[in-house]
C-alpha positions as CSV (number, residue, x, y, z in Angstrom):
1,X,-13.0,30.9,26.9
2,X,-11.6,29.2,29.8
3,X,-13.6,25.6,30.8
4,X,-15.3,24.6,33.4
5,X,-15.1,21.5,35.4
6,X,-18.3,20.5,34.0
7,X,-17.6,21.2,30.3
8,X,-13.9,20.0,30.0
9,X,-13.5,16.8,27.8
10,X,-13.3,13.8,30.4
11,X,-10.7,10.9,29.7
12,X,-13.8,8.8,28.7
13,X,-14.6,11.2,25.9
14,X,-11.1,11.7,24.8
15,X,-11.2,8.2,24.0
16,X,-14.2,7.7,22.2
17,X,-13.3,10.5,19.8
18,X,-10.2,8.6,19.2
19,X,-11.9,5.4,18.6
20,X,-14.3,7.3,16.1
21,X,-11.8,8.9,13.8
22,X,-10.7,5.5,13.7
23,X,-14.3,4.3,12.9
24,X,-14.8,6.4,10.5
25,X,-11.5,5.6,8.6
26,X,-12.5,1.7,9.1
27,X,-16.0,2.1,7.8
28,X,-14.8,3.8,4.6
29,X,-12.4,0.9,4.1
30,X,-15.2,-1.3,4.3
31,X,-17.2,0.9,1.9
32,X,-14.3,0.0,-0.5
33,X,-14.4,-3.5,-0.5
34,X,-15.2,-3.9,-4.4
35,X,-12.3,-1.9,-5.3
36,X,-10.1,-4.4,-2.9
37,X,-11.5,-7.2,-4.4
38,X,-10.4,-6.1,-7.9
39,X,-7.2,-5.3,-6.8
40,X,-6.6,-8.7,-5.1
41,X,-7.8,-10.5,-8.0
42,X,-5.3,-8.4,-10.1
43,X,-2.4,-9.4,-8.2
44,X,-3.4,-13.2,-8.4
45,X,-3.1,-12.8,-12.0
46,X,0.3,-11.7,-11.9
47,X,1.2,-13.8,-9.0
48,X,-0.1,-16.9,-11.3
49,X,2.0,-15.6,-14.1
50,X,5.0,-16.0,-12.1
51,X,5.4,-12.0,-11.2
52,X,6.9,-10.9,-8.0
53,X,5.2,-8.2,-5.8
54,X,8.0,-5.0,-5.0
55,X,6.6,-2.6,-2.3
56,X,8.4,0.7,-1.5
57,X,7.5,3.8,0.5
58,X,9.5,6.5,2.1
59,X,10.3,6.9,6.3
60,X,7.6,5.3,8.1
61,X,6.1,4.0,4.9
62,X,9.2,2.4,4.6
63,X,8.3,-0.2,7.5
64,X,5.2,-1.0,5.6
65,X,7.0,-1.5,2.7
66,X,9.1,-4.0,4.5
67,X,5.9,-5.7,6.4
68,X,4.3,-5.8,3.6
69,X,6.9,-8.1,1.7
70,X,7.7,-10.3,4.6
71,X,4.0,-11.2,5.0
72,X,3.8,-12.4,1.1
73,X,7.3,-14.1,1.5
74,X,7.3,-15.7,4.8
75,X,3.6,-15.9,5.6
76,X,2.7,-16.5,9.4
77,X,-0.3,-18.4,8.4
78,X,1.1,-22.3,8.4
79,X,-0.5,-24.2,5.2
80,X,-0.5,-20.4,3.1
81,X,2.4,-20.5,0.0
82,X,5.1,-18.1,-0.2
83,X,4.7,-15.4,-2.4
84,X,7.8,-13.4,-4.3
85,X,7.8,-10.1,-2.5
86,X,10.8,-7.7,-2.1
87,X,11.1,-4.3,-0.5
88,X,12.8,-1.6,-2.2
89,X,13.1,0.6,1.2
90,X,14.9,-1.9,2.8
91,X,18.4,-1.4,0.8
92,X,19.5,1.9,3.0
93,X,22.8,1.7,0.7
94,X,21.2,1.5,-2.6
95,X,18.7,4.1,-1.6
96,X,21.2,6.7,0.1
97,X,23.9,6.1,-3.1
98,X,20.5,6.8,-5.5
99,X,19.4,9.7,-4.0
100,X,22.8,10.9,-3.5
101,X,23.5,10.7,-7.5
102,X,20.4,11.2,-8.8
103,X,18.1,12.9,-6.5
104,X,15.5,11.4,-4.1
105,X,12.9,11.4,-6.3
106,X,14.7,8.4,-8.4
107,X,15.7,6.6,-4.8
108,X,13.0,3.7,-6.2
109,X,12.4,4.4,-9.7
110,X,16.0,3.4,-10.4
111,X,15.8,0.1,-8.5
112,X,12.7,-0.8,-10.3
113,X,14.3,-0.1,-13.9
114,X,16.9,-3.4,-12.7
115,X,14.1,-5.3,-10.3
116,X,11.0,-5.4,-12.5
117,X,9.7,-7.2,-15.2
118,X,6.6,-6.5,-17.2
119,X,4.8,-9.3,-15.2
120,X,5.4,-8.0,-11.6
121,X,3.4,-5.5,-9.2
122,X,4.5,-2.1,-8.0
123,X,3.1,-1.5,-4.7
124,X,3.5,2.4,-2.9
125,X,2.7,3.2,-0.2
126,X,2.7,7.0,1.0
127,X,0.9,8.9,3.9
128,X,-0.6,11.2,1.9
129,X,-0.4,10.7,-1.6
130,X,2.4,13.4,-2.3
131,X,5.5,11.3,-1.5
132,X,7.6,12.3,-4.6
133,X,9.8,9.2,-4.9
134,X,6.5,7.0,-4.2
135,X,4.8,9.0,-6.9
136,X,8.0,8.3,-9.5
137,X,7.8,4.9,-8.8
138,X,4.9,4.5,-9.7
139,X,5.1,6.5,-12.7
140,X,8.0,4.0,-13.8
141,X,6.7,0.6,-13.1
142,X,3.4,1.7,-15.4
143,X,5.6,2.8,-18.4
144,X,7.5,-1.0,-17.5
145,X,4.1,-3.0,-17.9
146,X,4.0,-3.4,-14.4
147,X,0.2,-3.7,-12.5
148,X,0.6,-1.1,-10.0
149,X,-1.1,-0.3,-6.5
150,X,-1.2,2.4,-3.9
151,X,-2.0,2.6,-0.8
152,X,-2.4,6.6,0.4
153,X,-4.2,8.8,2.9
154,X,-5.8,11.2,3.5
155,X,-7.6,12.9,-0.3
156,X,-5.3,10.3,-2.1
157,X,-2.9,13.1,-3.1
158,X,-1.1,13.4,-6.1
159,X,-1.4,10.0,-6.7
160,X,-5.6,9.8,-6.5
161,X,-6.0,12.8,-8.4
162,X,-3.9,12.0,-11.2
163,X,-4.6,8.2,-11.4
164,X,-0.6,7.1,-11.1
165,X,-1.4,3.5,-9.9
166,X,-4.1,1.4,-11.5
167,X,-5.4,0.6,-8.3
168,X,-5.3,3.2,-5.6
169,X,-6.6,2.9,-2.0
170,X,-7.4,5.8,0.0
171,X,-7.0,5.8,4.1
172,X,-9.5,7.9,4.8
173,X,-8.5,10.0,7.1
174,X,-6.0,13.2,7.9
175,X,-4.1,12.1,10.9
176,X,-1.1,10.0,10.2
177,X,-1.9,7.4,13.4
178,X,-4.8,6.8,11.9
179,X,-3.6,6.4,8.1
180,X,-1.1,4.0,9.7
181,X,-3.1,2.0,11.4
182,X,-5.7,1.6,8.5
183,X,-2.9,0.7,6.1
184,X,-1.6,-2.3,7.9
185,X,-5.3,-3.5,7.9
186,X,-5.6,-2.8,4.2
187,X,-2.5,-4.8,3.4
188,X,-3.5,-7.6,5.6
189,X,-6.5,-7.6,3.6
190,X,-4.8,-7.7,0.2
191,X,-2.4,-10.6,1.3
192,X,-5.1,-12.4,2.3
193,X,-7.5,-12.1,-0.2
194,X,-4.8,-12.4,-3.1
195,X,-4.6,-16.4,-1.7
196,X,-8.1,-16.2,-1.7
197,X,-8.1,-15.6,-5.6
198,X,-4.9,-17.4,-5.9
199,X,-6.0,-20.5,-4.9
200,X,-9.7,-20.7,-6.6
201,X,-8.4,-20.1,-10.2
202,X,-12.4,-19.6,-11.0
203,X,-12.4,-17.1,-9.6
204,X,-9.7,-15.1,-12.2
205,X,-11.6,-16.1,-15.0
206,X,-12.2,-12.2,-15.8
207,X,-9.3,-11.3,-13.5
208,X,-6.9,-10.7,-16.6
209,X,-7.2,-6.8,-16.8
210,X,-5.0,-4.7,-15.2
């Protein structure tokens, strides 16, 4: 059915649909603000214990991976301490040489085999949960003692349904903007709420669990 004039979507209403599937993704965020808090204070832990934090995620991901560590190493915040972060996604020539060998799936499993120590955090980070190398990552740094963490969209994926990261945050939403833009808050929220725990050790008192 062709529309009218009177019934076509206006630019005004274009944008406030856009601004509520963002909304929506925020609010749900918010709704999850005991499950960030756990996983900050989980990180402090580590972070306390001298662990380092190593963040991968394929593509796009990728560049969250690599904001994610630069925030915890270099923070922009004068008076805030630097934090050991690294990003496996940044290393094109390890990662192109793994996947070559070994097959895609390994590209950060193997890097995390020679990176990690039991003490450290595994951080993915995957639009939708299903990323396989994200998911093997994962899988890896648990069987290493590692704390690990997700950050995912959309139903979780793979990852949500079959628990692969002790702590798993879900983006609630189905368009990949949207998942974007709500991860960058979410990890802006974990960096600043790990110093938060990180610098009020009374606050860990029942932080040791993974």
């Amino acid at each position: 059915m062709t529309q009218t004039a009177s019934t076509a979507p206006t630019v005004h209403d274009v944008v406030i649909e856009a601004f509520a599937r963002r909304d929506h993704a925020g609010r749900a965020l918010a709704d999850d603000a005991e499950n960030i808090a756990r996983t900050c204070q989980a990180m402090a832990v580590r972070f306390r214990r001298g662990g380092k934090l190593i963040v991968f995620g394929s593509g796009g991901a990728g560049t969250d991976a690599a904001h994610i560590a630069v925030e915890f190493m270099h923070p922009v915040i004068v008076g805030k301490r630097a934090l050991a972060a690294l990003a496996l996604s940044n290393d094109a020539a390890t990662v192109s040489g793994v996947c070559g060998e070994e097959g895609v799936a390994e590209a950060f499993a193997h890097q995390l085999r020679c990176w990690a120590a039991p003490s450290d955090i595994a951080l993915g980070v995957s639009r939708d949960g299903r990323c396989a190398s994200v998911v093997r990552g994962l899988e890896v740094a648990g069987e290493l003692g590692l704390l690990t963490v997700a950050l995912v969209g959309g139903d979780g994926g793979t990852i949500a349904r079959n628990r692969t990261a002790d702590h798993v945050l879900v983006a609630a939403a189905d368009d990949p903007t949207v998942v974007k833009e709500v991860h960058v808050t979410t990890y802006h929220l974990l960096w600043e709420l790990v110093h938060v725990f990180f610098d009020q050790p009374g606050l860990l008192a029942n932080g040791g669990a993974r």
